[in-house]
Each structure stands twice: as structure tokens, then as C-alpha cells.
VEXZA-868765 format. One record per residue (C-alpha): residue number from 1; residue in three letters; chain; x, y, z. Coordinates in Angstrom, 2 decimals. Example, Ala and Ser with C-alpha at 12.3 -4.5 7.8 and 13.67 -1.06 7.14 Angstrom:
! VEXZA-868765
@n: 1 res: ala chain: A x: 12.30 y: -4.50 z: 7.80 $
@n: 2 res: ser chain: A x: 13.67 y: -1.06 z: 7.14 $
//
This chain:
! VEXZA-868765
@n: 1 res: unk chain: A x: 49.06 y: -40.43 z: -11.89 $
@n: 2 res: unk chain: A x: 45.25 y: -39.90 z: -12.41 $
@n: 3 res: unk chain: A x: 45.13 y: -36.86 z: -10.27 $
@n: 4 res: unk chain: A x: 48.13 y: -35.30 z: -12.96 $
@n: 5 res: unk chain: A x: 46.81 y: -36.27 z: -15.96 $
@n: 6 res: unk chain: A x: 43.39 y: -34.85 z: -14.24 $
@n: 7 res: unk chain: A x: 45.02 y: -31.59 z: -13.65 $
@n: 8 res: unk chain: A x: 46.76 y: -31.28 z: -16.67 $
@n: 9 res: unk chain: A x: 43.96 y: -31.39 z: -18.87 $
@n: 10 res: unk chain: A x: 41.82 y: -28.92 z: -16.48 $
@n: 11 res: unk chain: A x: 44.94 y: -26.53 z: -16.99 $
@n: 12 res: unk chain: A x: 44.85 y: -27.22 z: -20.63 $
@n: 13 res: unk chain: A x: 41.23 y: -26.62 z: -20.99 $
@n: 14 res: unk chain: A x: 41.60 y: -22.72 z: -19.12 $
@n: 15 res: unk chain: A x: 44.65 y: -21.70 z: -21.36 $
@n: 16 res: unk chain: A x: 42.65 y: -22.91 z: -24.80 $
@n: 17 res: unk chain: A x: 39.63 y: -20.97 z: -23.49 $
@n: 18 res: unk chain: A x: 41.83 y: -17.58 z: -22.74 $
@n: 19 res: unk chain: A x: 43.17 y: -18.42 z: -26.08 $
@n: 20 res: unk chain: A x: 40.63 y: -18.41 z: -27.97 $
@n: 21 res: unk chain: A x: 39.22 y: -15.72 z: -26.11 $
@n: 22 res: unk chain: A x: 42.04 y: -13.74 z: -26.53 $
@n: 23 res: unk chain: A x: 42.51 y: -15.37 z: -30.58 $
@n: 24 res: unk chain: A x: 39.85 y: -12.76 z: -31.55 $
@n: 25 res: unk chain: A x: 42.13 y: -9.71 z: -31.43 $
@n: 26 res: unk chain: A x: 44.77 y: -11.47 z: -34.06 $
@n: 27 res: unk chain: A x: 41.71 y: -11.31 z: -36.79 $
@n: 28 res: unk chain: A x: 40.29 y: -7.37 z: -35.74 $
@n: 29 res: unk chain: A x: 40.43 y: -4.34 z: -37.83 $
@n: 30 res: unk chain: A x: 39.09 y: -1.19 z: -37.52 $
@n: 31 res: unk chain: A x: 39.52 y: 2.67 z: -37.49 $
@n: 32 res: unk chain: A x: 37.68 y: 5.58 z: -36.47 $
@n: 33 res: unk chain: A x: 37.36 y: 9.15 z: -37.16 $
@n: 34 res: unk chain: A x: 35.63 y: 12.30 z: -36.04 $
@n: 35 res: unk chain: A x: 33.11 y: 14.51 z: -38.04 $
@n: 36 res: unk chain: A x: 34.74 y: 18.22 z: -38.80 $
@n: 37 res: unk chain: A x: 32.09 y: 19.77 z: -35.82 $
@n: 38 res: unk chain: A x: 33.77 y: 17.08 z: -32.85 $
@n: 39 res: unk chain: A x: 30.02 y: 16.13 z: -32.68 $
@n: 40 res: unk chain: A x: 30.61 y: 12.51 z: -33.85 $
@n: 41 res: unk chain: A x: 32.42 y: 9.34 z: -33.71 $
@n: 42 res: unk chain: A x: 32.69 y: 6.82 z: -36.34 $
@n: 43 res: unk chain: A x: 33.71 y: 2.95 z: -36.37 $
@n: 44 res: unk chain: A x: 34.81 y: 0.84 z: -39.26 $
@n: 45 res: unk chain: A x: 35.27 y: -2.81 z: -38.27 $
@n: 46 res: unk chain: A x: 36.25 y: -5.20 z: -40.40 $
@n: 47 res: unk chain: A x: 37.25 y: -9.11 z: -38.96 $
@n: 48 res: unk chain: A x: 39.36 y: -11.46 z: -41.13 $
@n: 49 res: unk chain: A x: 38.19 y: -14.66 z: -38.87 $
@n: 50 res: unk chain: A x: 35.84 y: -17.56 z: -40.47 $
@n: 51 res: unk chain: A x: 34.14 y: -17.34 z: -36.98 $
@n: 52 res: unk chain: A x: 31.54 y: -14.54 z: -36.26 $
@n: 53 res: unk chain: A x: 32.77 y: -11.41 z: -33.60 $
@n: 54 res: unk chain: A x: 31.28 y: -9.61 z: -30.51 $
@n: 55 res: unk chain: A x: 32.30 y: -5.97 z: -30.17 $
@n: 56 res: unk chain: A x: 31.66 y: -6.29 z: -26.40 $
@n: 57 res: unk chain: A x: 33.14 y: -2.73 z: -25.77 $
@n: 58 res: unk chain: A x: 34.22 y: 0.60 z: -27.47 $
@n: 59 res: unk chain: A x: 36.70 y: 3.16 z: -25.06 $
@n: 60 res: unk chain: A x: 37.66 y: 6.87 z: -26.48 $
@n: 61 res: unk chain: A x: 40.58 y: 7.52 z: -24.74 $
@n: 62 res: unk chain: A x: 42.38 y: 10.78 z: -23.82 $
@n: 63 res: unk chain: A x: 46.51 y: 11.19 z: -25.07 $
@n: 64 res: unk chain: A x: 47.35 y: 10.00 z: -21.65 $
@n: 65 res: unk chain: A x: 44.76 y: 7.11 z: -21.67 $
@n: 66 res: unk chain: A x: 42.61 y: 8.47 z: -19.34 $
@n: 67 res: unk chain: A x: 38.94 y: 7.57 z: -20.39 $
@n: 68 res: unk chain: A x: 36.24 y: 9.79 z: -21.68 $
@n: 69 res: unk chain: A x: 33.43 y: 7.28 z: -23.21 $
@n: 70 res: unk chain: A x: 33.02 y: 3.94 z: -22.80 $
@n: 71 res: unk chain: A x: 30.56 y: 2.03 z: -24.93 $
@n: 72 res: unk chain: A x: 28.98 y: -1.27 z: -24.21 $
@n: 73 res: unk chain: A x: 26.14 y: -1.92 z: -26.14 $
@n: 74 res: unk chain: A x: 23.90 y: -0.77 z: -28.69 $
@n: 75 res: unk chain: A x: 20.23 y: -0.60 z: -29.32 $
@n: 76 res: unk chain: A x: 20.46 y: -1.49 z: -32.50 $
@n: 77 res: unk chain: A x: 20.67 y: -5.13 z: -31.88 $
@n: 78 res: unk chain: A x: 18.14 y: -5.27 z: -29.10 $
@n: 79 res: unk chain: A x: 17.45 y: -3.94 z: -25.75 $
@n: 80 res: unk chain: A x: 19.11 y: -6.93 z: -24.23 $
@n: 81 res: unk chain: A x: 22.13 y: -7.21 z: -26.25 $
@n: 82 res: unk chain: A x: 24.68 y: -6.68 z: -24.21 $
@n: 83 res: unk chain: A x: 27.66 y: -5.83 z: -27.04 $
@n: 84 res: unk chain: A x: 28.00 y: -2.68 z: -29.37 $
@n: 85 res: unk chain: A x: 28.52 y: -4.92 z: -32.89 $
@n: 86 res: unk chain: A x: 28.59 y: -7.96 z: -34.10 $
@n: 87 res: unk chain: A x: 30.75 y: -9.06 z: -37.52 $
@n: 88 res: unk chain: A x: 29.46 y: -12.37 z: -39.30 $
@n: 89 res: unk chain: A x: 32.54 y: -14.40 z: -40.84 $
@n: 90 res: unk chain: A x: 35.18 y: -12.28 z: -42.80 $
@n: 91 res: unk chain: A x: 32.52 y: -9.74 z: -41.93 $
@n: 92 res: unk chain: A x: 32.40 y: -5.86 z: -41.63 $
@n: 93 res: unk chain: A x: 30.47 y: -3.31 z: -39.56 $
@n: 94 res: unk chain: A x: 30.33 y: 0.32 z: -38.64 $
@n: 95 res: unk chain: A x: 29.26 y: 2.56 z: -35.52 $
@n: 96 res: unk chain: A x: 28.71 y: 5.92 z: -35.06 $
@n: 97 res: unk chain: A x: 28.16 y: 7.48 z: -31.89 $
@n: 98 res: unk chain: A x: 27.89 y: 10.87 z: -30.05 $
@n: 99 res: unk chain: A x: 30.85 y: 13.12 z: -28.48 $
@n: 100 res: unk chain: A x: 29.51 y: 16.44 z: -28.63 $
@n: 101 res: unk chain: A x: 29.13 y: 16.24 z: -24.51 $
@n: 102 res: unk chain: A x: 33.48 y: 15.59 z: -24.52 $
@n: 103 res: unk chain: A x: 36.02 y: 18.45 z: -24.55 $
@n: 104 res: unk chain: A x: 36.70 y: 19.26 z: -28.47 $
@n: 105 res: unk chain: A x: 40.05 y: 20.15 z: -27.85 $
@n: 106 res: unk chain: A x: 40.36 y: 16.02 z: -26.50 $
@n: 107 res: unk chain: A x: 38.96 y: 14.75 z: -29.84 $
@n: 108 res: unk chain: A x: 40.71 y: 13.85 z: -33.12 $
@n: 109 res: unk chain: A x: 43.78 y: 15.48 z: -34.52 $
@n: 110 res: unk chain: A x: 46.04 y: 12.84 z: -32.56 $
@n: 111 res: unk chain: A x: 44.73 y: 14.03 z: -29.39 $
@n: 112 res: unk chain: A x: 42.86 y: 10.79 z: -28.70 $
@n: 113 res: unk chain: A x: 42.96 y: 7.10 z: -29.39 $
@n: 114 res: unk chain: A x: 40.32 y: 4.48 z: -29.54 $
@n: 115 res: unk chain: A x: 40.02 y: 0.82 z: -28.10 $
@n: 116 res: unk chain: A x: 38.09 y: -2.33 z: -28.42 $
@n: 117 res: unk chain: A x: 37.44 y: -5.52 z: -26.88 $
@n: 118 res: unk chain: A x: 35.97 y: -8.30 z: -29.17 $
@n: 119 res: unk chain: A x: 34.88 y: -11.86 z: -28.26 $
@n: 120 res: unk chain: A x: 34.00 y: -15.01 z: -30.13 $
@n: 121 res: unk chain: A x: 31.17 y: -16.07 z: -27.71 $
@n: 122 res: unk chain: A x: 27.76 y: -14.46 z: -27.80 $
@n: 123 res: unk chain: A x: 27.96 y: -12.37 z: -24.17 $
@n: 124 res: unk chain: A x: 25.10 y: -13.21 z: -22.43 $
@n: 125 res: unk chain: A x: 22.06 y: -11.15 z: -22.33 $
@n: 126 res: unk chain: A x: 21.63 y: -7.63 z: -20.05 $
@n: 127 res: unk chain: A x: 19.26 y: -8.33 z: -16.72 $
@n: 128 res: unk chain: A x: 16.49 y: -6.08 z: -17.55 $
@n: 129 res: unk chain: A x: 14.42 y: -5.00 z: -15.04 $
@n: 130 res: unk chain: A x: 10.86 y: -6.26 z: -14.64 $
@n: 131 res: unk chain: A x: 8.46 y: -3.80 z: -16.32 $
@n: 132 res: unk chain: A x: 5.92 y: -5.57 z: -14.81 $
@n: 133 res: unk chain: A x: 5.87 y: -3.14 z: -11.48 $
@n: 134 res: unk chain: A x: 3.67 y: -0.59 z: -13.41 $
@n: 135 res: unk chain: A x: 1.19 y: -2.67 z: -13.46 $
@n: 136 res: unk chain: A x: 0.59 y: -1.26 z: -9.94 $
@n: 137 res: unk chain: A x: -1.44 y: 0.62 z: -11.26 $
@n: 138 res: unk chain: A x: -4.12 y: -2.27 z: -11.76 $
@n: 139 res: unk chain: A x: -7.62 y: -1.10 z: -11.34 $
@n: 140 res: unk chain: A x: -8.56 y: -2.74 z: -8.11 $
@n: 141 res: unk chain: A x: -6.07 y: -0.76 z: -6.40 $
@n: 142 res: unk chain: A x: -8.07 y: 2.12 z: -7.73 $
@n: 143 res: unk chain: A x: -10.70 y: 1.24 z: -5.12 $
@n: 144 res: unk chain: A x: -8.91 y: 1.70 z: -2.19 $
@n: 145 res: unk chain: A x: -9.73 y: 5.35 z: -2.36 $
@n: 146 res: unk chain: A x: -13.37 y: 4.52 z: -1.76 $
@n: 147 res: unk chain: A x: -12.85 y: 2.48 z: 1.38 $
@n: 148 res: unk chain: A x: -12.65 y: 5.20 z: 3.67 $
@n: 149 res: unk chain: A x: -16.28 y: 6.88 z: 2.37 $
@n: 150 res: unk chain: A x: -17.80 y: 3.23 z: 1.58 $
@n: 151 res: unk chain: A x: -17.43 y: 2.83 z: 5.02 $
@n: 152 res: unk chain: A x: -19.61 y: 5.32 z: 6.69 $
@n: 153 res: unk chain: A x: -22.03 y: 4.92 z: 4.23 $
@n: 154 res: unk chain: A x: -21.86 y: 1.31 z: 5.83 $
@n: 155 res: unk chain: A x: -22.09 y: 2.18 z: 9.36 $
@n: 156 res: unk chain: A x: -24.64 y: 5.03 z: 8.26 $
@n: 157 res: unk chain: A x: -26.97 y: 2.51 z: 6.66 $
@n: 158 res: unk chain: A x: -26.37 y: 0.33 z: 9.73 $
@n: 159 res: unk chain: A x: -27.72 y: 3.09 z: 11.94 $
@n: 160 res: unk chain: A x: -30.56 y: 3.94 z: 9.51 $
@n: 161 res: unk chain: A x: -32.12 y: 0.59 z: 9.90 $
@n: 162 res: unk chain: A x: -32.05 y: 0.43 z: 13.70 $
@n: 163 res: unk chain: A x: -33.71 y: 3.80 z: 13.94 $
@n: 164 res: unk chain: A x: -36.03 y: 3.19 z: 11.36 $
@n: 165 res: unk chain: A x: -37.19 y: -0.41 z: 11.95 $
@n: 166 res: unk chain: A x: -40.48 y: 0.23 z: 13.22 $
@n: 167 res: unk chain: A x: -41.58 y: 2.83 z: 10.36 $
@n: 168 res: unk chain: A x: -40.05 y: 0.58 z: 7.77 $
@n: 169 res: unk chain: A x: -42.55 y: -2.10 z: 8.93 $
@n: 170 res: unk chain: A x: -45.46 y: 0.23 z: 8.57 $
@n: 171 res: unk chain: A x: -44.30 y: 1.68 z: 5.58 $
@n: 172 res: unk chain: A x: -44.43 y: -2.11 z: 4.31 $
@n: 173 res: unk chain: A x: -47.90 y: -2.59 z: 5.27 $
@n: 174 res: unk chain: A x: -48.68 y: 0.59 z: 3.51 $
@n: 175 res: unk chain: A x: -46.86 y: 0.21 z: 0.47 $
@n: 176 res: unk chain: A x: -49.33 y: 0.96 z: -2.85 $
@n: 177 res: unk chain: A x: -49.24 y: -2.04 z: -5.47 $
@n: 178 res: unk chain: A x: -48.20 y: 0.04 z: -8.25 $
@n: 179 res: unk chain: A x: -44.30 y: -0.29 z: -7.04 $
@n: 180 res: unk chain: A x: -44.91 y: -4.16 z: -6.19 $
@n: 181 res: unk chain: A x: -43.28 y: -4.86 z: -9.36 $
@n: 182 res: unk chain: A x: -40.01 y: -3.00 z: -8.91 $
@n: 183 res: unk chain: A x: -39.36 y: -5.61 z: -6.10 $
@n: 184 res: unk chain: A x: -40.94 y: -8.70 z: -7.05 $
@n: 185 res: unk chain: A x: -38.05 y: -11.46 z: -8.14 $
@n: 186 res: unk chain: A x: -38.40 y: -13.70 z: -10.55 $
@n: 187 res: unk chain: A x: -36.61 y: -17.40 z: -11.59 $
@n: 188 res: unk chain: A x: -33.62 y: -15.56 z: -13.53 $
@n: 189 res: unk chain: A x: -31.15 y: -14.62 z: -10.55 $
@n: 190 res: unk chain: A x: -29.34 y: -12.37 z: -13.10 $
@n: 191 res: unk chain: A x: -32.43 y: -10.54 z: -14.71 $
@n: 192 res: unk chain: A x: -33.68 y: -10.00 z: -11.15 $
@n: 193 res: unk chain: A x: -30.55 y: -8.01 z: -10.39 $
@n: 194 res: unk chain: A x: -29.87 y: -6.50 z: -13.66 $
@n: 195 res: unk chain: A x: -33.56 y: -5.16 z: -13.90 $
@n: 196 res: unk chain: A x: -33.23 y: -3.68 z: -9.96 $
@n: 197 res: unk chain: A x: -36.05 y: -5.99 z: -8.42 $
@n: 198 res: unk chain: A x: -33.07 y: -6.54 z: -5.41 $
@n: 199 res: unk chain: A x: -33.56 y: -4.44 z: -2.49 $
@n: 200 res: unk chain: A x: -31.27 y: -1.47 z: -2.51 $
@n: 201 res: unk chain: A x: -29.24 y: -2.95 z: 0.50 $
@n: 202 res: unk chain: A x: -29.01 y: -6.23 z: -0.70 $
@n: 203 res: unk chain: A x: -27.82 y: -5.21 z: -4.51 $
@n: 204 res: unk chain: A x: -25.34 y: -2.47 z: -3.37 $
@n: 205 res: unk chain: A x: -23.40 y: -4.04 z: -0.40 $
@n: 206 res: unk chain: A x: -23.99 y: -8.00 z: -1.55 $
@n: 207 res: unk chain: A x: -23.89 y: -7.62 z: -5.17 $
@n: 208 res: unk chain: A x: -22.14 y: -4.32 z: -6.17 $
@n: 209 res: unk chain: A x: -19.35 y: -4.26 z: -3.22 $
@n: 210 res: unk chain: A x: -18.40 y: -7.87 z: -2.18 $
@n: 211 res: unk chain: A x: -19.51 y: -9.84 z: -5.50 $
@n: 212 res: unk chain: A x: -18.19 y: -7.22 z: -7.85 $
@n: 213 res: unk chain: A x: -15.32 y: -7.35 z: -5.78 $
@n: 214 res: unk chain: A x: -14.34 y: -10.79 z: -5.66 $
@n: 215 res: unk chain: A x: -15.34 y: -11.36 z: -9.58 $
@n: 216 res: unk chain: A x: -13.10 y: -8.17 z: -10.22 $
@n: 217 res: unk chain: A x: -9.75 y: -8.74 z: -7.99 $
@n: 218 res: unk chain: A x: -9.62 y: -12.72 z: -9.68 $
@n: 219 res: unk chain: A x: -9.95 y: -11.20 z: -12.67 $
@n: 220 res: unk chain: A x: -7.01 y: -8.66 z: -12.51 $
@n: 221 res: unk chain: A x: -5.27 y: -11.45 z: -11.09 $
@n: 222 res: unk chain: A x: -5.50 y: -13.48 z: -13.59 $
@n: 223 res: unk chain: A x: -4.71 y: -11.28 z: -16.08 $
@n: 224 res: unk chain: A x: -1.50 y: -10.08 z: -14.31 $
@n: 225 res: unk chain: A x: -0.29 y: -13.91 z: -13.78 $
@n: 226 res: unk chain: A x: -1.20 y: -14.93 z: -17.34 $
@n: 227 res: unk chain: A x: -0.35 y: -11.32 z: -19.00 $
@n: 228 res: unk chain: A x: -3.84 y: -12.10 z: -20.89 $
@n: 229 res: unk chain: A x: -5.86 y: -8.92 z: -21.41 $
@n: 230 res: unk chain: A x: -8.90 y: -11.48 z: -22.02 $
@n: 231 res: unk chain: A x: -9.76 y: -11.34 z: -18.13 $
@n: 232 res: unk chain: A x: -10.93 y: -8.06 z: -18.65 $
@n: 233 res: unk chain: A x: -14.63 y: -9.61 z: -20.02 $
@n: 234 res: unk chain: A x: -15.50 y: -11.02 z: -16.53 $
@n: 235 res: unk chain: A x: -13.90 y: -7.83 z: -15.16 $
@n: 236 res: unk chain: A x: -16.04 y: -5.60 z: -17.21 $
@n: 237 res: unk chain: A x: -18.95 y: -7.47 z: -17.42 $
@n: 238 res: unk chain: A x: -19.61 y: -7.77 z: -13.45 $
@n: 239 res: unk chain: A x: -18.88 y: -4.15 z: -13.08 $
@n: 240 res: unk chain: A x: -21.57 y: -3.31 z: -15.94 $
@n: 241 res: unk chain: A x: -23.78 y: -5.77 z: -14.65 $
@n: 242 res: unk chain: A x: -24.13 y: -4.85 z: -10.63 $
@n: 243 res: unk chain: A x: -23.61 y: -0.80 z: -11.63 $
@n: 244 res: unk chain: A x: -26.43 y: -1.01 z: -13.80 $
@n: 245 res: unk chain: A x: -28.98 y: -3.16 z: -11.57 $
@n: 246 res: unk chain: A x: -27.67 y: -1.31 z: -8.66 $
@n: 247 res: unk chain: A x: -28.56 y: 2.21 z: -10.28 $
@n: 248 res: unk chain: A x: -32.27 y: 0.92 z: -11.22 $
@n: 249 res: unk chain: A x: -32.45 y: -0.66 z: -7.91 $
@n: 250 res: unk chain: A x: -31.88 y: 3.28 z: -6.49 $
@n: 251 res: unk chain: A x: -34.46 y: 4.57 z: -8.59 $
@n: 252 res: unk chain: A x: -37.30 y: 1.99 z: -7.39 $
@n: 253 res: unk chain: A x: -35.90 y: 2.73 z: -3.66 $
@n: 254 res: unk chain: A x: -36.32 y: 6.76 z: -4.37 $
@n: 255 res: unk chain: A x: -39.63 y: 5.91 z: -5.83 $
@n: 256 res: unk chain: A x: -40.62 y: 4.04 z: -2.78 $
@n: 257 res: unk chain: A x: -39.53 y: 6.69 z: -0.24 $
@n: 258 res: unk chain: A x: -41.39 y: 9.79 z: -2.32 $
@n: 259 res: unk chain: A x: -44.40 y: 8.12 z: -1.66 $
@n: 260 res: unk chain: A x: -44.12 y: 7.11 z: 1.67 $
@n: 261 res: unk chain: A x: -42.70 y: 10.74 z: 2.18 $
@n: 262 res: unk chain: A x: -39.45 y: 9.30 z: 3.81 $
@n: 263 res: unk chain: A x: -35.63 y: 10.82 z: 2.92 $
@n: 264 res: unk chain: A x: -34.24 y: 8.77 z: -0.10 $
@n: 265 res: unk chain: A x: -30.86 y: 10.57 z: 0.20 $
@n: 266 res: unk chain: A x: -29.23 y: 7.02 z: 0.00 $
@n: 267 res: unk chain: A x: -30.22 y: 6.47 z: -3.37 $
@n: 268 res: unk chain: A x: -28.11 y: 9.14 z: -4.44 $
@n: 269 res: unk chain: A x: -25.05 y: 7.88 z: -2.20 $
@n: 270 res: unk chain: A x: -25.41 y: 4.45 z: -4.30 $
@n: 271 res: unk chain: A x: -25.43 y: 6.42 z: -7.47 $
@n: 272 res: unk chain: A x: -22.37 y: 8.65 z: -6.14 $
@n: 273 res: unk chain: A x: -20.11 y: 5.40 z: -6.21 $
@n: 274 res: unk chain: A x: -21.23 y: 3.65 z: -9.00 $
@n: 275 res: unk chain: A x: -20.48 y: 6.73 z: -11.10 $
@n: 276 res: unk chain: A x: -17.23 y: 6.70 z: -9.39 $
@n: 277 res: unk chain: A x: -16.50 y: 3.10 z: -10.03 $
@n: 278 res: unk chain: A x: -17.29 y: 3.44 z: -13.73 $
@n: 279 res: unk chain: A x: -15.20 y: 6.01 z: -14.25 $
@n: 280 res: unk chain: A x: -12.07 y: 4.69 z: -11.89 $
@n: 281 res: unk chain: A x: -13.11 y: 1.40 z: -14.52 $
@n: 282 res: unk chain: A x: -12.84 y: 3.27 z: -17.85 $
@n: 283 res: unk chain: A x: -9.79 y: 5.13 z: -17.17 $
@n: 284 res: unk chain: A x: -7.74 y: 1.85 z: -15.80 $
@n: 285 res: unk chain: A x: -8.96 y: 0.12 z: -19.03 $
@n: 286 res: unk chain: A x: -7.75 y: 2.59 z: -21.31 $
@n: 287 res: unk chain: A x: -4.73 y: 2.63 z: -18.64 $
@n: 288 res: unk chain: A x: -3.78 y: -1.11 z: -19.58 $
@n: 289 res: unk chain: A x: -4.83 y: -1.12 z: -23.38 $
@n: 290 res: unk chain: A x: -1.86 y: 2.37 z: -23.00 $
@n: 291 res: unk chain: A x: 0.58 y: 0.24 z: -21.14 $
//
């Protein structure tokens, strides 16, 4: 007996939910008309229900009910909204829409009819698709085009200081005080780099490529995962920072090697990808503040 009654009401419950699903049509109004040029399609709705209306659809159908538009929602309301109007209680509505791209001799003068389904429940919102996959773009991706060149500047460097060891350690001993100063560090770790008292080496492959680096992929990351534009200070300010103590420490390096009448063509290389990296940085900024 438990099981019946159990049944029974389940059967109940699915026939008052078509029925009120279906209720909507007994309180819908509504007629439509085309402009003079076939160009346009216009709606009046009008509901006599105490309970607000979907529109959830709008057909124009040919004489022999074949379809040439169907209409499901409209911008209007939102790009979620997944209906074409909504009518508040004893409400009315209107929508116009566009049939200049259907066969004129198909539209109006009896030739075609108009349908609509309706719905007392709010239909649930359209899927939209995750706008988030443009931000591929993200700057650090930007550097991947300087891998290739960064790395036999590397392995050129490399090379430089096997050949080179022995006059590097006389050009040491030789070195005039008047340049001590470019290299001499002091207590402030950050002034030392900023000013370009580190080594060219050291600033450009421990500071400018693999701490910039780090410092600048956590930042994007962050601000991807948090959608917070504020993690573009740290971003900004470690590029700034290591590109401008990097470039000084190039110019005290060139100094160096004019006087000890040695090539200082890597100077220039640093310079080469800092410029790069500044500009790759100002145009993915402007980039995300576009976005």
C-alpha cells in the first residue's frame, strides 16, 4: 500500500509540473506584424497571469510550417539570459527583430505565421564560454621568443670565460682605481644592484634572467588565479629594477674593457634584451589594461 500511495503522488507531482508548465499558454497574448520594406518583425505580448512569463522562444514560420527564424534569446536582458522576453504579472512586452536575410515573398500578407513558447520558471542561464583563454596572451609567454637567442648568448659567455681566464686575471691585477667604484658593493643588496656595482654576469643571468623570472611568472600567476591586476607592481617593479641595474652594470663592464683594450661586445648583447624585455613588458601591460 506504501509503494501505491508512493507512486501515486510521484505521478501526481509530474502531471502538476507539465501543468503548470503547460498553464502558461492559457494566460498568453500576442501578435506580430511586418514593417512595409519585409525588413522587420515586431512582437506585442501581453500575459493575463498574476505570475511573471518567460518567452523562452520565438519561430517565424512559412504557410506550410516549415521554419525560417527561430529566436531564443535576447541581449537585451543579458548575455546569459537564455529567453527572448520576460512579462511581470498582468504584464506586457514587445520585440522587434530582423528578417531582411528571409525571402520577402515568405513574409506577411498571410504568407507566414508566428509561434511562441512561454514558461513560468526562470530557464536557467546560457553556458558561456570561458573568456579567460585570451589571457594566453600573458606576458611571460612573451619570453619564450628570447629563449632560443638567450641561449647562445649563454653558451657564448660560457666559452668566453674559459678562453679568457688567464687574461681576465691579469686584467684584474691591472685594473686602474678610478673604476673600483663601479664594482665595489655595499650593505644595501638592492642599491648594489640597482646602481650596477654587480658584475655583468652575475646581474644579467642571476638577477635579470632567473630572479626576474621567478618574481615575474608568480606574479602573472597570481594575477590570472585571483583576476587582480594589483600583481602587476611586483611584476613591474622587478622588471624595472634588474633592467635598470643590469643596463648600468653594462656600461661599467664597457668601461672596464675600453681600458683594458679588450672586446666589450657583450655589453651591448645585455642591452639588446633588456630593451627587448621592456618593450615585450609595455605592450603586454597595455595588452591586459585593453583586455
Amino acid at each position: 500500500m506504501k509503494k501505491i500511495l508512493i507512486t501515486l503522488l510521484f505521478l501526481v507531482n509530474i502531471i502538476s509540473n507539465g501543468s503548470a508548465e503547460e498553464s502558461c499558454y492559457d494566460y498568453l497574448e500576442f501578435e506580430w506584424s511586418v514593417n512595409s520594406s519585409k525588413t522587420k518583425a515586431t512582437f506585442e505580448v501581453k500575459t493575463t497571469s498574476p505570475k511573471p512569463m518567460y518567452i523562452t522562444q520565438i519561430k517565424i514560420l512559412t504557410k506550410s510550417g516549415g521554419t525560417m527564424k527561430t529566436i531564443t534569446r535576447n541581449s537585451n536582458y543579458g548575455s546569459s539570459a537564455n529567453y527572448v522576453m520576460y512579462l511581470g504579472a498582468y504584464g506586457k512586452s514587445s520585440y522587434s527583430t530582423s528578417v531582411s536575410s528571409l525571402n520577402p515573398d515568405l513574409i506577411g500578407g498571410g504568407n507566414s505565421s508566428a509561434t511562441m513558447y512561454c514558461s513560468f520558471l526562470k530557464p536557467k542561464p546560457r553556458e558561456r564560454q570561458n573568456l579567460n583563454f585570451k589571457k594566453e596572451k600573458s606576458w611571460f609567454k612573451w619570453q619564450y621568443i628570447f629563449l632560443v637567442p638567450l641561449a647562445f648568448v649563454f653558451f657564448g659567455w660560457v666559452l668566453e670565460q674559459f678562453k679568457g681566464s688567464e687574461t681576465n686575471k691579469k686584467s684584474k691585477r691591472l685594473r686602474p682605481k678610478q673604476y673600483s667604484n663601479y664594482t665595489t658593493n655595499t650593505e644595501n643588496f638592492f642599491e648594489d644592484v640597482w646602481e650596477g656595482r654587480k658584475p655583468l654576469g652575475e646581474s644579467f643571468w642571476l638577477y635579470f634572467v632567473l630572479v626576474n623570472f621567478i618574481i615575474s611568472f608568480v606574479s602573472a600567476f597570481l594575477m590570472e588565479y585571483f583576476d587582480n591586476k594589483i600583481f602587476l607592481l611586483p611584476l613591474i617593479g622587478s622588471n624595472i629594477w634588474v633592467g635598470v641595474g643590469t643596463w648600468k652594470s653594462s656600461d661599467n663592464y664597457q668601461k672596464k674593457k675600453i681600458q683594458q683594450k679588450q672586446g666589450y661586445g657583450w655589453a651591448y648583447t645585455a642591452k639588446v634584451f633588456i630593451a627587448l624585455n621592456f618593450l615585450a613588458l609595455l605592450g603586454n601591460v597595455i595588452d591586459i589594461f585593453n583586455a
